[in-house]
Every structure is written in structure tokens, then in C-alpha cells.
C-alpha positions as CSV (number, residue, x, y, z in Angstrom):
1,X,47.9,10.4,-23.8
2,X,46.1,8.0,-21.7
3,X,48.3,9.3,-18.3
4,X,47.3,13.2,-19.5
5,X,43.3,12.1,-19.5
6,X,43.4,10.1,-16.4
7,X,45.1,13.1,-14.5
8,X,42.9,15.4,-15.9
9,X,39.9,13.6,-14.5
10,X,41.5,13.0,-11.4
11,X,42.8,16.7,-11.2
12,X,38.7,17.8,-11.8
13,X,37.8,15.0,-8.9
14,X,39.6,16.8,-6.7
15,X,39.1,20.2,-7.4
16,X,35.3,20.1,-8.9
17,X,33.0,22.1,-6.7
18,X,29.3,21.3,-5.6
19,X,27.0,23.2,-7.9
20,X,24.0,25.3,-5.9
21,X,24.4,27.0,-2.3
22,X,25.7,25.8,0.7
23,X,23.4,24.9,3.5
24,X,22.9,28.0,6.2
25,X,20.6,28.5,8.8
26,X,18.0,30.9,9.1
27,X,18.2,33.8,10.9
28,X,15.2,33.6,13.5
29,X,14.2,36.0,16.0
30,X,14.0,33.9,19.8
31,X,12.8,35.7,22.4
32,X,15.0,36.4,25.5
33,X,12.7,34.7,27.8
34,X,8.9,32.7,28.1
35,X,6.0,34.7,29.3
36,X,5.0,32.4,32.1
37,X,8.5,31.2,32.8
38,X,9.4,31.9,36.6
39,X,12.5,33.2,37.7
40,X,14.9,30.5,38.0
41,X,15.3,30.2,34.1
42,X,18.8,28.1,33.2
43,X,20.1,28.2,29.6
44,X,22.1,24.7,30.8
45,X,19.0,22.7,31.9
46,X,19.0,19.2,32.4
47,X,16.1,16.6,31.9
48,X,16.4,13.1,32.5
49,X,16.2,10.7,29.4
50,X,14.1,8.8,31.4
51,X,11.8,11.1,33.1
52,X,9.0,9.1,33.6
53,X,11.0,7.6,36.6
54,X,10.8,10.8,38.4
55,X,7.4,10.0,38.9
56,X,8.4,7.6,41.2
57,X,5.7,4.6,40.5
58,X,7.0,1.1,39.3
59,X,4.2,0.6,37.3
60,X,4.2,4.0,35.0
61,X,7.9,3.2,34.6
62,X,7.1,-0.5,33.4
63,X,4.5,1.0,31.0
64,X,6.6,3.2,29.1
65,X,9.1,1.0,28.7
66,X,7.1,-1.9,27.8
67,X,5.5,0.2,25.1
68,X,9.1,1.6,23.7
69,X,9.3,-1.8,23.0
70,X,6.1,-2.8,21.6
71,X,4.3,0.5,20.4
72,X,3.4,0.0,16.6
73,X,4.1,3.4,16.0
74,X,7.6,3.5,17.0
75,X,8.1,0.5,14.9
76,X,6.6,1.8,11.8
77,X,9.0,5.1,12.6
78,X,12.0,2.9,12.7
79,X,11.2,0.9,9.8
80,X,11.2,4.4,7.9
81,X,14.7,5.0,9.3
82,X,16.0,1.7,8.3
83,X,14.3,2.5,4.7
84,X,15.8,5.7,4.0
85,X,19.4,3.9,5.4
86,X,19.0,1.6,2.5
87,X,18.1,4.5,0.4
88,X,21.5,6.5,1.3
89,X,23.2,3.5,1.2
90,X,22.1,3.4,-2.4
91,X,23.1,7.1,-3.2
92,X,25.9,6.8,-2.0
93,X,27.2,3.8,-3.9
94,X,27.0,5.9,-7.1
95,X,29.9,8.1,-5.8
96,X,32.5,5.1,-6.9
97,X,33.0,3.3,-9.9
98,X,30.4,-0.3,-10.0
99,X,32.9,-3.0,-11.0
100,X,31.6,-6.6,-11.7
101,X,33.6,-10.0,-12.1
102,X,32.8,-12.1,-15.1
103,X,33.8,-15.6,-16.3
104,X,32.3,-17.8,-19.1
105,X,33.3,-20.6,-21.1
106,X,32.4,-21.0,-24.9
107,X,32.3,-24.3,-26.9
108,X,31.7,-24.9,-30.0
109,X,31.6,-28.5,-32.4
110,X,32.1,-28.6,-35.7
111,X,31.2,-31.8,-37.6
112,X,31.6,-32.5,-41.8
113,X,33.8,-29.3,-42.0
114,X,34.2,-30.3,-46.1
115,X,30.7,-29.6,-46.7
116,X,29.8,-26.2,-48.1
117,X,32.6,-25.2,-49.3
118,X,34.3,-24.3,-45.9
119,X,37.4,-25.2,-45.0
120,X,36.8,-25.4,-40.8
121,X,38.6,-27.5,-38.4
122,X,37.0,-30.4,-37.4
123,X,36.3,-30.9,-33.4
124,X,35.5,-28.6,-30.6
125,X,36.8,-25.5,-29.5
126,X,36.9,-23.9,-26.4
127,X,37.4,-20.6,-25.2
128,X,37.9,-19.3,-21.8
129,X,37.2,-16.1,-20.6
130,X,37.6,-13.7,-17.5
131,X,37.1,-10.1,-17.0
132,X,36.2,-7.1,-14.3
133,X,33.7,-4.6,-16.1
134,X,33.0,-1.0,-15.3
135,X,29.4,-0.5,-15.3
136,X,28.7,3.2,-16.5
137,X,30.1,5.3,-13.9
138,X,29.2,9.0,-13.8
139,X,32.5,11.5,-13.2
140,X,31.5,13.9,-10.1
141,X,33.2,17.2,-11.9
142,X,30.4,19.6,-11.0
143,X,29.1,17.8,-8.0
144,X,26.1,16.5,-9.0
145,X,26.3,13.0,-6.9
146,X,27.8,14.7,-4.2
147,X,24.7,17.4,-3.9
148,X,22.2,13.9,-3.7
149,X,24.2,12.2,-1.0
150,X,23.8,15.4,1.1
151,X,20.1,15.3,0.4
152,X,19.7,11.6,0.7
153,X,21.6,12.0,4.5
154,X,19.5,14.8,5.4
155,X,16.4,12.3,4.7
156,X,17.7,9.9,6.6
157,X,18.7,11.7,9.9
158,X,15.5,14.0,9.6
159,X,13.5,10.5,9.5
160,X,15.6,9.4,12.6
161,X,14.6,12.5,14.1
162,X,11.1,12.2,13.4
163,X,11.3,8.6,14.9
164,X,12.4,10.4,18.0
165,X,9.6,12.9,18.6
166,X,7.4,10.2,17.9
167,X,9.0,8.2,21.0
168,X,9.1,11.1,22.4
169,X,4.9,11.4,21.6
170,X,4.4,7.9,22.9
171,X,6.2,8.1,25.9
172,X,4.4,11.1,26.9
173,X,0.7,9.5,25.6
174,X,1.5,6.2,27.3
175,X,1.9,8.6,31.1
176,X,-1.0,10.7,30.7
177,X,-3.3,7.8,29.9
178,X,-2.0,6.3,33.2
179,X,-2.4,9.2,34.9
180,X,-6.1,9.6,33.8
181,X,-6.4,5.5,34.7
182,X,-5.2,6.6,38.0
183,X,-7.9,9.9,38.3
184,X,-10.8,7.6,37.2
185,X,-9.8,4.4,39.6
186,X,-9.9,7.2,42.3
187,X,-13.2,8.9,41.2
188,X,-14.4,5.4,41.4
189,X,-13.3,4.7,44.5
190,X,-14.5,7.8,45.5
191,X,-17.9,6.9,44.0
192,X,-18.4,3.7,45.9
193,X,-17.7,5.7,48.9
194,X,-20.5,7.9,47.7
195,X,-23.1,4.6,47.0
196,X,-22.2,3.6,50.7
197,X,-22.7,7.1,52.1
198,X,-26.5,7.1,50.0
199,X,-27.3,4.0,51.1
200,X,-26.5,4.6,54.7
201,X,-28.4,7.7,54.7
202,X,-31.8,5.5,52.4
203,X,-31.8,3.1,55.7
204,X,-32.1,5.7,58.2
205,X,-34.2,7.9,56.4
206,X,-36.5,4.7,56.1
207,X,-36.5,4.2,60.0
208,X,-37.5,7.6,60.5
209,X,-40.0,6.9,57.8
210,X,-41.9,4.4,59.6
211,X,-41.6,6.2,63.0
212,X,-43.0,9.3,60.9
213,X,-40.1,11.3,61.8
214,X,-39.8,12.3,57.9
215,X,-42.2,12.3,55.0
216,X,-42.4,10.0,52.3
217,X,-41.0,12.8,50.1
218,X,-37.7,13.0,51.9
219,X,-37.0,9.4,51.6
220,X,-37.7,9.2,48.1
221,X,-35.3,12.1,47.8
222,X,-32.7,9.9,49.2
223,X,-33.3,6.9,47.3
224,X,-33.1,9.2,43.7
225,X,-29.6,10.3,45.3
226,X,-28.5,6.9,45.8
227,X,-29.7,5.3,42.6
228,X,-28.2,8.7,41.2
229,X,-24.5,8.2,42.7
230,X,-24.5,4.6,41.2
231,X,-25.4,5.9,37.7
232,X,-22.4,8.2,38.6
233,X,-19.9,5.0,39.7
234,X,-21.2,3.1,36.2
235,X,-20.5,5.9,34.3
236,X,-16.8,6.1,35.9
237,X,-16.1,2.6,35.1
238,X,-16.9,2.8,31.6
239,X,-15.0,5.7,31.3
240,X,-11.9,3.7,32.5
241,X,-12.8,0.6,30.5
242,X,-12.7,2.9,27.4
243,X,-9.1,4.6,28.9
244,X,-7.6,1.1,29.0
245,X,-8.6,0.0,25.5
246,X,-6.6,3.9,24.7
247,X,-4.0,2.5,27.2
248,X,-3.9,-1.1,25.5
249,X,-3.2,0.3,21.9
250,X,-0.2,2.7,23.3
251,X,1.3,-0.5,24.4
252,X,0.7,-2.7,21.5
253,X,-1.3,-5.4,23.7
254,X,-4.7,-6.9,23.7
255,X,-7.5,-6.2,25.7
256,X,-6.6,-6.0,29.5
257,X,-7.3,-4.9,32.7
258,X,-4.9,-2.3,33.8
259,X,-4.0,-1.4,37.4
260,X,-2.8,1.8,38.5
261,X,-1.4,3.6,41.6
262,X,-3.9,6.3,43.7
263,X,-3.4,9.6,42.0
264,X,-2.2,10.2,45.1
265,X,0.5,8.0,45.5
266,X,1.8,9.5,42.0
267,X,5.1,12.0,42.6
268,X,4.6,15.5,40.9
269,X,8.6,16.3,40.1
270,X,9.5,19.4,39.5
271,X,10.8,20.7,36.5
272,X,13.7,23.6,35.8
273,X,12.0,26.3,33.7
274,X,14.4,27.1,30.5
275,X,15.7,29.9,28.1
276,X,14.0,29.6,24.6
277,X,17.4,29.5,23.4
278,X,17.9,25.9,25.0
279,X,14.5,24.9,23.3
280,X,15.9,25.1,19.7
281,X,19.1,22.3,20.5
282,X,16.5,19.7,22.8
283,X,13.6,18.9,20.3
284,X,14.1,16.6,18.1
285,X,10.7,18.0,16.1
286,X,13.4,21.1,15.2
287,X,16.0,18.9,14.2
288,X,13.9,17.0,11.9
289,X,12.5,20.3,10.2
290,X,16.0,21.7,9.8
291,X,17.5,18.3,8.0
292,X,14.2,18.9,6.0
293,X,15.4,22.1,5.0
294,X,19.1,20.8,4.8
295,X,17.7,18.1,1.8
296,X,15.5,20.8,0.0
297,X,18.5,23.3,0.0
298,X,20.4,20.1,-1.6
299,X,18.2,19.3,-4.3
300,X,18.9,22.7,-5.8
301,X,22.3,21.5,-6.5
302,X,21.4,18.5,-8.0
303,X,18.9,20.3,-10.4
304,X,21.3,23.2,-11.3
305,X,24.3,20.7,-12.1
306,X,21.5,19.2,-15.1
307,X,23.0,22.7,-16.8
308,X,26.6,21.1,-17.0
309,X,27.9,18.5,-18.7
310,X,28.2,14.9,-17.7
311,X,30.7,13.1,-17.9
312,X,30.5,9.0,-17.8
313,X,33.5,5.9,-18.1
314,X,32.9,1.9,-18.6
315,X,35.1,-0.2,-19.4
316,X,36.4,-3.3,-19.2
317,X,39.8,-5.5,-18.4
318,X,39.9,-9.5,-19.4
319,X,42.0,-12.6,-20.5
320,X,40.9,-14.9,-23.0
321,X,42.2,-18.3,-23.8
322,X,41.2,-21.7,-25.9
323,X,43.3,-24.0,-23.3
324,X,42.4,-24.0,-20.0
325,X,45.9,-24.3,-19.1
326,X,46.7,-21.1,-20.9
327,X,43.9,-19.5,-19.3
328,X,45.6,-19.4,-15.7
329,X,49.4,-19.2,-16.8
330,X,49.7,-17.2,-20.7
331,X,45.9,-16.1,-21.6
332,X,45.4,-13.4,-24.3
333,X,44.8,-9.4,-22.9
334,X,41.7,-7.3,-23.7
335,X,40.9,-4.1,-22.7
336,X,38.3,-1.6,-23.4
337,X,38.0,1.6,-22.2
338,X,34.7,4.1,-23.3
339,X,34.4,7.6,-22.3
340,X,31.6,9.6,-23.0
341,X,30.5,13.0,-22.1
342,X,26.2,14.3,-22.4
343,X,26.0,18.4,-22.9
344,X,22.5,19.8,-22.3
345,X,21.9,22.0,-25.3
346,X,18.5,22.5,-25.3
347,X,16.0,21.1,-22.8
348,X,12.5,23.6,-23.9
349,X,13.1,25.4,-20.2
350,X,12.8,21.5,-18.3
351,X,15.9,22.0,-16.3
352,X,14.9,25.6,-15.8
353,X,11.3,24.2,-14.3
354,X,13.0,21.8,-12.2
355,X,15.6,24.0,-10.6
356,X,12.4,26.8,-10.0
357,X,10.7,23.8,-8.3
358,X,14.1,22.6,-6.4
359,X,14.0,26.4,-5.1
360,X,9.8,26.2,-4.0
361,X,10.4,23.2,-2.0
362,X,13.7,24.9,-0.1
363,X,11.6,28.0,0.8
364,X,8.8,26.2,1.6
365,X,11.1,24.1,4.2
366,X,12.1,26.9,5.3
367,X,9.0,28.6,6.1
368,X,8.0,25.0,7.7
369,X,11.3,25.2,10.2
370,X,10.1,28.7,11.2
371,X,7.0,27.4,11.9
372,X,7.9,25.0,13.7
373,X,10.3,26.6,16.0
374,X,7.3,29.8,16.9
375,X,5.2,26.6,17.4
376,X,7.8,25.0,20.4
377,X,8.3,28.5,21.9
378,X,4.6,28.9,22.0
379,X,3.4,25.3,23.3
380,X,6.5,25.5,25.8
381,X,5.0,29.1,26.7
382,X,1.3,27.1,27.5
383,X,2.9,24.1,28.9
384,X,4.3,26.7,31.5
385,X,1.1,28.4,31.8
386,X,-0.8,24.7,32.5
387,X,1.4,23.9,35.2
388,X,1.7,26.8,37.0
389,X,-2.1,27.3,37.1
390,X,-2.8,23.5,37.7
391,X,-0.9,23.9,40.7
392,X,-2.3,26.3,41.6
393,X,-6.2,24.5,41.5
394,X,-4.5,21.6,43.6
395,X,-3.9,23.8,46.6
396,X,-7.1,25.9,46.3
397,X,-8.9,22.6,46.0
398,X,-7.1,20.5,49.1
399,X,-8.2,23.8,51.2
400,X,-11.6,23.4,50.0
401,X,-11.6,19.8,50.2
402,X,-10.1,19.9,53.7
403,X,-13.0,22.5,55.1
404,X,-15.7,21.2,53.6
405,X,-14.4,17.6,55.3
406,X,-15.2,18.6,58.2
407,X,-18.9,20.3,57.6
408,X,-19.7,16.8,56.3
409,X,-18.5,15.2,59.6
410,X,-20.6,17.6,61.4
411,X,-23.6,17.6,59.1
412,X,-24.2,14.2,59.6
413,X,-24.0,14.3,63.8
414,X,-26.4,17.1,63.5
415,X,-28.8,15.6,60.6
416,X,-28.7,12.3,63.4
417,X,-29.8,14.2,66.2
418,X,-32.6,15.8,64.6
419,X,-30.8,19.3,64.6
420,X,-30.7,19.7,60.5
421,X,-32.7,18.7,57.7
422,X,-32.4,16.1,55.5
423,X,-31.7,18.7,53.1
424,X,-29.3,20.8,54.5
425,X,-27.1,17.4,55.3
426,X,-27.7,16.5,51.6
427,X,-26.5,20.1,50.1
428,X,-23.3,19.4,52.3
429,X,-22.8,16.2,51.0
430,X,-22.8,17.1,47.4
431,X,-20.2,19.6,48.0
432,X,-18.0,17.1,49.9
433,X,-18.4,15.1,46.5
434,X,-18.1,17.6,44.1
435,X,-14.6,19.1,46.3
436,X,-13.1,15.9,46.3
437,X,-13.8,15.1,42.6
438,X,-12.9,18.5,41.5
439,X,-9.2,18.1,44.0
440,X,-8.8,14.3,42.0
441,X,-9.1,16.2,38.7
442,X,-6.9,19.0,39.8
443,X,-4.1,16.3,41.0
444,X,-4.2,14.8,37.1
445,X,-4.2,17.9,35.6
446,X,-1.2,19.0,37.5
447,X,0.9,15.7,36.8
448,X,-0.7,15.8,33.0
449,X,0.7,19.4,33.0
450,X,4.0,18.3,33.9
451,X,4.1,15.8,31.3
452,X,3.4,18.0,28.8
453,X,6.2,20.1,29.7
454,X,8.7,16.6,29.8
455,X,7.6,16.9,26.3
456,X,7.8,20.2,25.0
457,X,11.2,20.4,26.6
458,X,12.0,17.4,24.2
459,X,12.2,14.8,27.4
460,X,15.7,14.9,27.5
461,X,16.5,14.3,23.5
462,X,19.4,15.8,22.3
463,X,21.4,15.6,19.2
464,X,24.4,13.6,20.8
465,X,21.9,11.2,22.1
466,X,21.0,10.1,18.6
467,X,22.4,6.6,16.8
468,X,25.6,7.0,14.9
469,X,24.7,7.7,11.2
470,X,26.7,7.1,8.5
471,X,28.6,10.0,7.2
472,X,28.2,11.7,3.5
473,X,32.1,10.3,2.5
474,X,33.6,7.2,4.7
475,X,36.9,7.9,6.2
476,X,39.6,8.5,4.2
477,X,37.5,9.5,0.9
């Protein structure tokens, strides 16, 4: 009888089923190609894994991966993986039987055995005992255990996922606050040019002053655009001191001084454009939402199998012996064996309210997902935009910057000679600032826009790339 039940229950092992649907992905509609995508579209693109070395400047590379290292952020992230590992690792256990050793040894003395009437054997006694206990260990026939191991290593890979975009976040803040360090150090420099240009022009406005060349007016002018232009450099620097304390943070440090390369010694690499159908295997922001989905859709199983019967076994196998001799070569044999079985029979609709709730959550992941693959066509759509058009500025802006150059250069030969007014050299001055600020801006925008796009293109993530996880059964199950 005992050989019929135990095949039985292995025959319903093997054969049970998972209650509730099978994970399958959504249909979504992905559009053939990006609005501002040029013409050289590959579905097979490529990025580096480390792109921020196609930058080409040692120190951006040293920054990024200094702050891989040390960013709190990806430490908190990866914390949360190893949290959830412990937490599958836990599920997981509960698909085999929880089998504990036990030993103790009992002694007992009995003294004036006579009295009271009892007729006891004077002395001690001791008994020896050994066993190996099933705890209560729940029978997977309608797949119950199963259906929370699947959602347990969804949560875990869509938390290693979401560690990955936030790399991925990091990598990408950590290069565009270096970039704007860069842009601000050469708006400063250009800004001390500027206090040196001013003052230049203060002393020889004040030698035509007191030849009375000029009048007072026209040297006060120049001493308002001087004092102005170093309000402008002060301003600069505390805009950088406040970009390094951002820049600090991203890299987990204390306050320090940071030093960067001229914007213009930064490389601008140039990026493949991509199919949107690329986009959805190369984020790691999509991955996570469909493990999301892939745990929700789980959860409905675990809730539906509350409707079936569960099935649970403990137990226990032992020797016992009052010689410790005995104990190790001819002990006694006990053996206990409990099976029980739970049917639902009437819960007042609570497993009916939980599977409704179970199906919520999977349709609202789903809906998220969605979401969040319209929001990676859309953002790699801008990206696209931002670099095409920031490129764009940086050419219009070097001719600009290149003409007005030259006025300047002549402006002042004339204003020297007496030919122009102090004016007209001044109007062409502020232009020669304002072109080469606007052309330092233009340069950052166009390597921030290509940073952007390192990111929306998932910086060279992929799913392959990602730590081996443990699987739902080890091998051999």
C-alpha cells in the first residue's frame, strides 16, 4: 500500500501542470523606421560596452570607471540584486523536501524506588536517540511552488536589469557632467581672455583720456565693460564649482577640484543610426519591464492554485537505544510518516479577490512594458533629433566664429588708428564674445547629444552581457 501512494505522488510530480497562463509577449506595433533617423539605418548595430572610450580623453575614461566602482547608486542597485538572490534562493528551497538531523540523549535517576507504592528500578537510565525529520513539505501537484519560483526569478533578473539601466544612467551622468566641466573651464578661459581684452582697451582709453582724444564718458564705458566681463568670469567659476560638487557625488568622493580636457580636445564619435526593432533587444529598461510583466503573469498561478487542494508530508526516520553501544551497532527502529491534504471549501470570495488582484497587477505590467517601449522609440527618435541639429549649430557657429575673428582683428587696428569709434570696436567685440561662447556651448551640446544617444541605444547592454542567474530548476531536476 505504501509503494501504490508513493507512486502515485511521484506519478502526479511528474505529470502535475502549472495552474494559470503561460507567459507570452505582447503584441506591439514598432515602427519600420525613426523619424530623424538618416539613411544608413542597420538592424545589426554595434555599440561598444565601453563607449565612453570613444571619446578619446584619459580622464573621461578614468571618471566613468572610477565611479562604476564607487557610485552609491550602483551599489544600492546591486545590493537589491543580491537581495532578491537570497529571496529566490529561498523560493526555491521550498521545491524539495526540508530534512533536519537530530540527536539527543535522555537520563533519568531514580532514587527510594520502594516508596509510593511503585515498583521502579533503582539507578539511571539512558536513552539514546538519532533521527532525520521531514519538516512539512508541500507536494507540487498543481504547481503552485513552481508558479512562485517563476515569479521570484523574474524579480530577480528584472532587479538585475534595473541595476543595469542604472549603470547605464550613471555612466552616461558621470560624461555629461564632464563634458559641461569641460564647456565652463573653456568659457572661463574664454572669460579671462575677455578681462584681459577690457582691460587693455580701460588703459588706452585712459591715455586718450588725458590727451582728450575721448571723453570721460567713453572711458567710463570701458571700465563698466571691464568690471562687467569679470562679473561674467565669477559667475563662470561658480557655475563649475557647483558642476564639480554634481561631478563629486556621481563619483562617490568628497569635495574636489576636478580637471578636465578643452572641449575642444574632446572627440565627437560617431554613432550608427538603428532600426527600432534593434531598440527593443539593447535596453536593459525593456528587459526589466518585461521580467516585471513575466512575475505579475506568474502570480496568477500562484493565486488560482489556492482553488486546489494541498497536499503536505513530514515525517520522520530514527534509532533509539538505552546502551550506547547498542546505539551504533543494534538500536531500536522508529518511523513516522504523516500525510495530510487542505481542500478550500469555502473562502467568502478571498481566493476569488486575490486571483482578480493577481490579474490587475499583470495588466497593469503590461500596460507599463508598452509604455515603456513607445517611451525608448520616442526618446531614441529626440536623441536623433538633438544630434543631428547640435551638429548642425557647431558648424554654423565655427563659420560665425571664424568671420567675426577677423572683424575683431581689424576692429581694433582701426579703433587704434583713430579710424572707428570706441563704440563700433566695442559692438564688435561683444559679438566676438558672444560667437565664441555660443560655438563652446554648441561643441557640448553636440558631445552631450551623443551621449544621450550612447544611452538610449542602451550603451552597448545586451541580454547575453548580463551575470549568469540561477535557473528556475538546477540541472538534472
Amino acid at each position: 500500500m505504501n509503494k501504490i501512494s508513493l507512486s502515485l505522488i511521484l506519478a502526479g510530480l511528474l505529470t502535475g501542470c502549472a495552474i494559470g497562463p503561460d507567459y507570452a509577449r505582447p503584441d506591439i506595433a514598432v515602427p519600420d523606421t525613426f523619424v530623424h533617423s538618416e539613411t544608413n539605418t542597420t538592424a545589426n548595430f554595434a555599440i561598444e560596452r565601453e563607449w565612453w572610450k570613444t571619446f578619446n580623453d584619459p580622464s573621461l575614461t578614468q571618471a566613468v570607471e572610477e565611479a562604476l566602482n564607487t557610485n552609491f547608486d550602483i551599489q544600492s542597485s546591486q545590493a537589491s540584486v543580491n537581495a532578491l538572490l537570497g529571496q529566490f534562493d529561498q523560493a526555491k528551497s521550498y521545491l524539495y523536501p526540508q530534512i533536519n538531523a537530530n540527536a539527543s540523549l535522555d537520563r533519568k535517576g531514580v532514587d527510594n524506588a520502594s516508596n509510593g507504592g511503585y515498583q521502579l528500578r533503582e539507578g539511571i537510565t539512558s536513552t539514546y536517540a538519532g533521527s532525520l525529520s521531514l519538516a512539512s513539505y508541500e507536494i507540487d501537484l498543481f504547481g503552485k511552488v513552481r508558479r512562485a519560483n517563476e515569479a521570484a526569478r523574474a524579480a530577480l533578473l528584472s532587479s538585475e536589469y534595473a541595476s543595469q539601466t542604472i549603470k547605464l544612467s550613471v555612466t552616461s551622468s558621470v560624461a555629461a557632467s564632464y563634458v559641461k566641466l569641460s564647456s565652463l573651464q573653456s568659457q572661463i578661459d574664454l572669460a579671462r581672455q575677455n578681462v584681459a581684452l577690457t582691460k587693455e582697451l580701460v588703459g588706452f582709453n585712459d591715455l586718450k583720456y588725458k590727451h582728450g582724444v575721448i571723453a570721460e564718458s567713453v572711458l567710463l564705458q570701458s571700465l563698466s565693460e571691464h568690471e562687467n566681463a569679470k562679473a561674467t568670469l565669477s559667475a563662470l567659476e561658480a557655475s563649475k564649482t557647483a558642476e564639480e560638487g554634481t561631478f563629486n557625488i556621481l563619483l562617490g568622493r568628497n569635495p574636489k577640484a576636478v580637471h578636465v580636457s578643452s572641449i575642444n580636445a574632446i572627440n565627437l564619435p560617431k554613432i550608427p543610426d538603428a532600426l527600432p526593432s534593434s531598440i527593443l533587444s539593447k535596453r536593459p529598461d525593456i528587459a526589466a519591464a518585461e521580467q516585471n510583466l513575466i512575475a505579475a503573469n506568474a502570480k496568477i498561478g500562484v493565486a488560482k492554485a489556492a482553488y486546489f487542494p494541498s497536499f503536505k508530508l513530514t515525517g520522520m526516520l530514527g534509532v533509539q537505544s538505552l546502551e550506547l553501544t547498542n546505539f551504533v551497532s543494534n538500536p531500536a527502529q522508529i518511523w513516522e510518516i504523516v500525510p495530510s491534504i487542505s481542500v478550500p471549501i469555502f473562502s467568502a470570495g478571498r481566493i476569488a479577490g486575490e486571483v482578480k488582484t493577481a490579474e490587475a497587477d499583470r495588466n497593469q505590467s503590461i500596460a507599463l512594458y508598452k509604455k515603456t517601449i513607445v517611451s525608448a522609440f520616442n526618446d531614441t527618435d529626440n536623441a536623433l533629433a538633438q544630434k543631428s541639429k547640435a551638429q548642425e549649430q557647431v558648424s554654423f557657429q565655427q563659420s560665425r566664429t571664424a568671420a567675426i575673428e577677423k572683424a575683431l582683428t581689424q576692429s581694433k587696428l582701426r579703433y587704434q588708428v583713430g579710424s572707428i569709434s570706441y563704440s563700433d570696436m566695442l559692438l564688435v567685440q561683444q559679438q566676438w564674445l558672444q560667437a565664441s561662447q555660443q560655438l563652446i556651448i554648441a561643441k557640448q551640446n553636440a558631445l552631450t547629444s551623443t551621449i544621450l544617444l550612447y544611452k538610449v541605444f542602451g550603451g552597448g547592454w545586451s541580454e547575453e552581457l548580463t551575470p549568469p542567474l540561477p535557473d528556475l530548476l538546477p540541472a538534472g531536476r
